[in-house]
SENULUM-593902 format. One record per residue: x, y, z of N, C-alpha, C, O, CB in turn; residue number from 1. Coordinates in steps of 0.1 Angstrom, whole numbers, plus 5000, padded with zeros to 4 digits. Glycine has a CB too. Layout:
residues N
+------+------+------+-------+-------+-------+------+------+------+------+------+------+-------+-------+-------+-----+
: n_xx : n_yy : n_zz : ca_xx : ca_yy : ca_zz : c_xx : c_yy : c_zz : o_xx : o_yy : o_zz : cb_xx : cb_yy : cb_zz : num :
+------+------+------+-------+-------+-------+------+------+------+------+------+------+-------+-------+-------+-----+
:    X :    Y :    Z :     X :     Y :     Z :    X :    Y :    Z :    X :    Y :    Z :     X :     Y :     Z : NUM :
...
+------+------+------+-------+-------+-------+------+------+------+------+------+------+-------+-------+-------+-----+
***
This chain:
residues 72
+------+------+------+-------+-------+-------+------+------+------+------+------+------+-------+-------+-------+-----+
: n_xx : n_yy : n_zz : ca_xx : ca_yy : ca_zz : c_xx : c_yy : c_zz : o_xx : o_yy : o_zz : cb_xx : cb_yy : cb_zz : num :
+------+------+------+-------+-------+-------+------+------+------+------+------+------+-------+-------+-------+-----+
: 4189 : 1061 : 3783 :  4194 :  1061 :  3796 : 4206 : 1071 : 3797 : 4206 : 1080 : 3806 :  4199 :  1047 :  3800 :   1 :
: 4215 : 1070 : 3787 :  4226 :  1080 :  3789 : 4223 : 1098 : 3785 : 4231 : 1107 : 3786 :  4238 :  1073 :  3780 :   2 :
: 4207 : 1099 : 3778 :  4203 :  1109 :  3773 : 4197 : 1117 : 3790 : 4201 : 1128 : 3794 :  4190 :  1105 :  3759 :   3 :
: 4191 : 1111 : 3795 :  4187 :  1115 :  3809 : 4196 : 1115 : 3822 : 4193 : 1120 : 3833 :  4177 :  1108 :  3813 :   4 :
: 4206 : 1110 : 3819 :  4221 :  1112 :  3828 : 4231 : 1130 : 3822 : 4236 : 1139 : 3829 :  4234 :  1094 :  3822 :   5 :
: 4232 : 1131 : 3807 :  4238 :  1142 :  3801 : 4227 : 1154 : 3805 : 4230 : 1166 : 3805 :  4240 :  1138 :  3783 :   6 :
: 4215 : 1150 : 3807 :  4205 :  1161 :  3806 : 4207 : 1162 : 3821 : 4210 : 1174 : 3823 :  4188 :  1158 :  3799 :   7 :
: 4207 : 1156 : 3832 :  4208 :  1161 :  3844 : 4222 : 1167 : 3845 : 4222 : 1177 : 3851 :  4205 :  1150 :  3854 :   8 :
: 4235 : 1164 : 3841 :  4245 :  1171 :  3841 : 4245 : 1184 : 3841 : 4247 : 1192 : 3849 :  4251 :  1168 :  3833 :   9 :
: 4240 : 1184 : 3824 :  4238 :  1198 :  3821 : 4232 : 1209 : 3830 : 4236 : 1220 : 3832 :  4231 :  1199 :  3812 :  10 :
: 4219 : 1200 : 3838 :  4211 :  1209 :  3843 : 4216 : 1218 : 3857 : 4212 : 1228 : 3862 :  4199 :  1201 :  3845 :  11 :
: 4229 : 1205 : 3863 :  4234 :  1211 :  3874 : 4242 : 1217 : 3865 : 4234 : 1216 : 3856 :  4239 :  1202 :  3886 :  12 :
: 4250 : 1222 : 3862 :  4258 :  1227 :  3858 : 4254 : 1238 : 3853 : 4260 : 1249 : 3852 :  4265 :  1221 :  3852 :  13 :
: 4243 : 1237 : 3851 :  4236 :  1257 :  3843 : 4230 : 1260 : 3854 : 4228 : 1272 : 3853 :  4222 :  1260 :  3828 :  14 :
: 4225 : 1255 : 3865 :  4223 :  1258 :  3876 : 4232 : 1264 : 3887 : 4229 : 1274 : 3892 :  4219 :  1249 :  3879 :  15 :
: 4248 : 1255 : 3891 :  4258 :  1263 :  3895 : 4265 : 1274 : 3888 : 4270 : 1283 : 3894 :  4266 :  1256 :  3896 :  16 :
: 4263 : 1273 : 3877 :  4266 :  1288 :  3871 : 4263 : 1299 : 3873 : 4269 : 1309 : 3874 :  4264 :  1289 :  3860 :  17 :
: 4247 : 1297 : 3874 :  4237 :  1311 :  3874 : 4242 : 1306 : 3888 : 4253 : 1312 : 3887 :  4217 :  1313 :  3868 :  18 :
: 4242 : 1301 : 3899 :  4240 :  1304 :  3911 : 4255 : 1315 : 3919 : 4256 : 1323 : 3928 :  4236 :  1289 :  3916 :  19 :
: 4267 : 1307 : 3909 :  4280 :  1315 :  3908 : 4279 : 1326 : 3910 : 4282 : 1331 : 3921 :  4287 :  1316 :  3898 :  20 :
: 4272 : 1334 : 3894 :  4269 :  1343 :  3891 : 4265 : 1353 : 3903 : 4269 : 1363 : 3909 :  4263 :  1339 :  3883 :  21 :
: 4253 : 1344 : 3903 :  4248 :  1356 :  3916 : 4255 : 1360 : 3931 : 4253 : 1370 : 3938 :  4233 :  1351 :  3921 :  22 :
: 4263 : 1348 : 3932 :  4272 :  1349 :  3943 : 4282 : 1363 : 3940 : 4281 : 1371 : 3948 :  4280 :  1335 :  3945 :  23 :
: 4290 : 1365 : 3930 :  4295 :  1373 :  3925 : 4288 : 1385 : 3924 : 4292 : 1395 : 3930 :  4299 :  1369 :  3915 :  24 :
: 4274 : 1386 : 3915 :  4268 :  1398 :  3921 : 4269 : 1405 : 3939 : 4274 : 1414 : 3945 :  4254 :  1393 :  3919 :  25 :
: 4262 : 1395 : 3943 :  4259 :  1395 :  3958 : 4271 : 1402 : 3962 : 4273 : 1414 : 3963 :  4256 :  1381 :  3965 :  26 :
: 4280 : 1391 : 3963 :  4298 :  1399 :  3968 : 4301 : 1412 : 3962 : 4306 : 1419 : 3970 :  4312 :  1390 :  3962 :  27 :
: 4300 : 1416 : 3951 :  4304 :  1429 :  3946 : 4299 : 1441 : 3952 : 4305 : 1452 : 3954 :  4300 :  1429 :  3933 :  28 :
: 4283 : 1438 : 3955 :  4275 :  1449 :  3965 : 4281 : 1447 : 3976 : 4284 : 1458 : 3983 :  4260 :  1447 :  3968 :  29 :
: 4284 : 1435 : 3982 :  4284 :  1435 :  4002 : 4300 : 1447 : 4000 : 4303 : 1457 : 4006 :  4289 :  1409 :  4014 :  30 :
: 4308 : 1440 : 3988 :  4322 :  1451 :  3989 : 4321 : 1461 : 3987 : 4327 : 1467 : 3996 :  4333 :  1450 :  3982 :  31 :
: 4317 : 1469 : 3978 :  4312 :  1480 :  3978 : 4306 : 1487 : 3988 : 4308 : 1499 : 3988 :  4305 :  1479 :  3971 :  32 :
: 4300 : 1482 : 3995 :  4291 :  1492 :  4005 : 4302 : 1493 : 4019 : 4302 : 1503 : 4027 :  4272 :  1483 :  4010 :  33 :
: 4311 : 1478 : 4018 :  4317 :  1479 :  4030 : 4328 : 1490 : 4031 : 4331 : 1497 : 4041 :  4322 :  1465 :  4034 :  34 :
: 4335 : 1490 : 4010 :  4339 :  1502 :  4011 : 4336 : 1517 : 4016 : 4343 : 1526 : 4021 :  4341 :  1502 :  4003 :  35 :
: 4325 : 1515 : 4011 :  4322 :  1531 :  4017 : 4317 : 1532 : 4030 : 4317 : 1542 : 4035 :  4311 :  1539 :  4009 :  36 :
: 4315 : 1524 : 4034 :  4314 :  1528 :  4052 : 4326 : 1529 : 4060 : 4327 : 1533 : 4072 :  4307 :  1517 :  4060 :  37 :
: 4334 : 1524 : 4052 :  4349 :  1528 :  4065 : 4354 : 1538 : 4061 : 4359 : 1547 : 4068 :  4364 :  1519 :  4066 :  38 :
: 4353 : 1539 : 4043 :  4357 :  1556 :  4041 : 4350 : 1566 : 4044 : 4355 : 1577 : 4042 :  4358 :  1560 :  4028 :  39 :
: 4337 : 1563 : 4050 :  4333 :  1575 :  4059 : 4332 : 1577 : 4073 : 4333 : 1587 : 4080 :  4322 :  1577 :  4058 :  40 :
: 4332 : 1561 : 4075 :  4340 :  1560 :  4096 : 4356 : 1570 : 4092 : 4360 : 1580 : 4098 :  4348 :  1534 :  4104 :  41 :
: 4361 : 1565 : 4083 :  4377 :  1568 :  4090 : 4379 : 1585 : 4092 : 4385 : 1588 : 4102 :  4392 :  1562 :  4077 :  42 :
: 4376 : 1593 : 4086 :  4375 :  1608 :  4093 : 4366 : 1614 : 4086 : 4367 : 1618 : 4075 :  4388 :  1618 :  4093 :  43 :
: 4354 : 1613 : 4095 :  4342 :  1620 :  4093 : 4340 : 1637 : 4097 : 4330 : 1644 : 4094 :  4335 :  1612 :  4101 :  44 :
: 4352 : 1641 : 4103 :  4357 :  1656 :  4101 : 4360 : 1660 : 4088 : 4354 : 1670 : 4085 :  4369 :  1658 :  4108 :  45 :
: 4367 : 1657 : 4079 :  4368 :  1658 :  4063 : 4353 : 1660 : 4056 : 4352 : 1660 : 4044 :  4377 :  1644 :  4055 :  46 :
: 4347 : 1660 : 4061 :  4334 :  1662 :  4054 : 4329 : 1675 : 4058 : 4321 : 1681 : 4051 :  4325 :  1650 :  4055 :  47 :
: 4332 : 1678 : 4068 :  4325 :  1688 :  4074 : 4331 : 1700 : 4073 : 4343 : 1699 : 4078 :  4323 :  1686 :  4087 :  48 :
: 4328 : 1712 : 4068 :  4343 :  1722 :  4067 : 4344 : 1732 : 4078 : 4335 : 1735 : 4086 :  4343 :  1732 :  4052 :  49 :
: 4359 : 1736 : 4080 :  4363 :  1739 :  4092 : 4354 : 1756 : 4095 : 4352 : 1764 : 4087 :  4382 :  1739 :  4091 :  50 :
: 4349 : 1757 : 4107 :  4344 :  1767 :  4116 : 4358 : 1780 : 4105 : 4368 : 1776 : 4099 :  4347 :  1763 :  4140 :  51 :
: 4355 : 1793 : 4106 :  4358 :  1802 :  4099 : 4356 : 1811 : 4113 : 4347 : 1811 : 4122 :  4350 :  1803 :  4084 :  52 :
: 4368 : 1821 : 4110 :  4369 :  1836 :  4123 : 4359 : 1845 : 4115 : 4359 : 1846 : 4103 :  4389 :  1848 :  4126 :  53 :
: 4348 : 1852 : 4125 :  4340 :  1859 :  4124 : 4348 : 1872 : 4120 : 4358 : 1870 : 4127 :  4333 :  1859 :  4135 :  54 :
: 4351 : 1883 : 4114 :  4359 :  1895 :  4111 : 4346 : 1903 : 4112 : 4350 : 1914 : 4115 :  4368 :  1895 :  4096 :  55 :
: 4336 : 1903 : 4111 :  4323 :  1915 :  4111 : 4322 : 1917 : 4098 : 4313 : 1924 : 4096 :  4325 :  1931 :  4119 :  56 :
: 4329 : 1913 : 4087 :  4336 :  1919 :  4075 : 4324 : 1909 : 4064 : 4322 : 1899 : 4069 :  4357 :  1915 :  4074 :  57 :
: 4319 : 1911 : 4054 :  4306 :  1906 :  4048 : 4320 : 1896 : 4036 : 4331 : 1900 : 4033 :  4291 :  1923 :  4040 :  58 :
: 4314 : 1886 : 4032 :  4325 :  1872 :  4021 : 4320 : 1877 : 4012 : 4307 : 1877 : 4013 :  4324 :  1852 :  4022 :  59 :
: 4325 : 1883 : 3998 :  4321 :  1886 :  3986 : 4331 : 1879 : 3977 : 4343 : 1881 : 3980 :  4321 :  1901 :  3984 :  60 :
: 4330 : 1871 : 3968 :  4340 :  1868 :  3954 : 4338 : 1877 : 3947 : 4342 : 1873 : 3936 :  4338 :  1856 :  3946 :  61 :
: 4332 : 1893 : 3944 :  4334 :  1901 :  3934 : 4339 : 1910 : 3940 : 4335 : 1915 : 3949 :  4325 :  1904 :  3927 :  62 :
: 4353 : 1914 : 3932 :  4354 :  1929 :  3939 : 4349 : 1937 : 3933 : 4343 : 1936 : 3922 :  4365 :  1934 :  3942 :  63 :
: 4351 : 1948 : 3940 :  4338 :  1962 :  3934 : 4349 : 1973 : 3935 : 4344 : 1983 : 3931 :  4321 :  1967 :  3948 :  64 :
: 4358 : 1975 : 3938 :  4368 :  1984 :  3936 : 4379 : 1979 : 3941 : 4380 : 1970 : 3950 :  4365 :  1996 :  3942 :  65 :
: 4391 : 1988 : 3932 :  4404 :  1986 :  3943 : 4411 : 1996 : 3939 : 4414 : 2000 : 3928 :  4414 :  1973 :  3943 :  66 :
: 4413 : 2003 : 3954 :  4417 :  2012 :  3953 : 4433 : 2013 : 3956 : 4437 : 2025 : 3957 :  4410 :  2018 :  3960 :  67 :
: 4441 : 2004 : 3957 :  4452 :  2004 :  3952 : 4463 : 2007 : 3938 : 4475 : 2009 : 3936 :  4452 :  1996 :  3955 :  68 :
: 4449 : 2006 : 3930 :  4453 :  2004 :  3914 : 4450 : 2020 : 3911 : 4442 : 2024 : 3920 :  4441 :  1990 :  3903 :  69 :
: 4452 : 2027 : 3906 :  4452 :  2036 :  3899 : 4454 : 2042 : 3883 : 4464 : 2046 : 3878 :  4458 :  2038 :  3904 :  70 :
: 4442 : 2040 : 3877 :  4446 :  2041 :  3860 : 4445 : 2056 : 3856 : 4447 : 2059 : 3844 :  4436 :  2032 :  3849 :  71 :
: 4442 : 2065 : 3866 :  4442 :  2082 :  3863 : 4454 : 2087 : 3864 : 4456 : 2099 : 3863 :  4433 :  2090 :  3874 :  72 :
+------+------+------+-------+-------+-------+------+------+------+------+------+------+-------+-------+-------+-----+
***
């Protein structure tokens, strides 16, 4: 009698556990995601980069001469 009372204990109890568990899963995602949706509501201009002045002038990172310098 008292073997089928300890065994139903147990059973709730490894049952609320895992079910904890998964609550904690569950919550970890819902916070997570809620984080990142307000950090992309709150200025969704920061993502986008700013319009640049037209100069006619071509954007190179290498230079190819400078004629300022003089080693002759």
């Amino acid at each position: 009698m008292y073997e089928k009372i300890i065994i139903a204990l147990l059973l709730s109890v490894i049952i609320g556990i895992i079910l904890s568990v998964i609550a904690v899963i569950d919550g970890t995602i819902l916070l997570i995601s809620s984080c990142i949706c307000r950090l992309r509501k709150r200025n969704p201009s920061a993502a986008q980069p700013s319009p640049t002045h037209d100069t006619g002038v071509p954007l190179s990172s290498v230079e190819t001469e400078n004629p300022e310098r003089s080693d002759e």
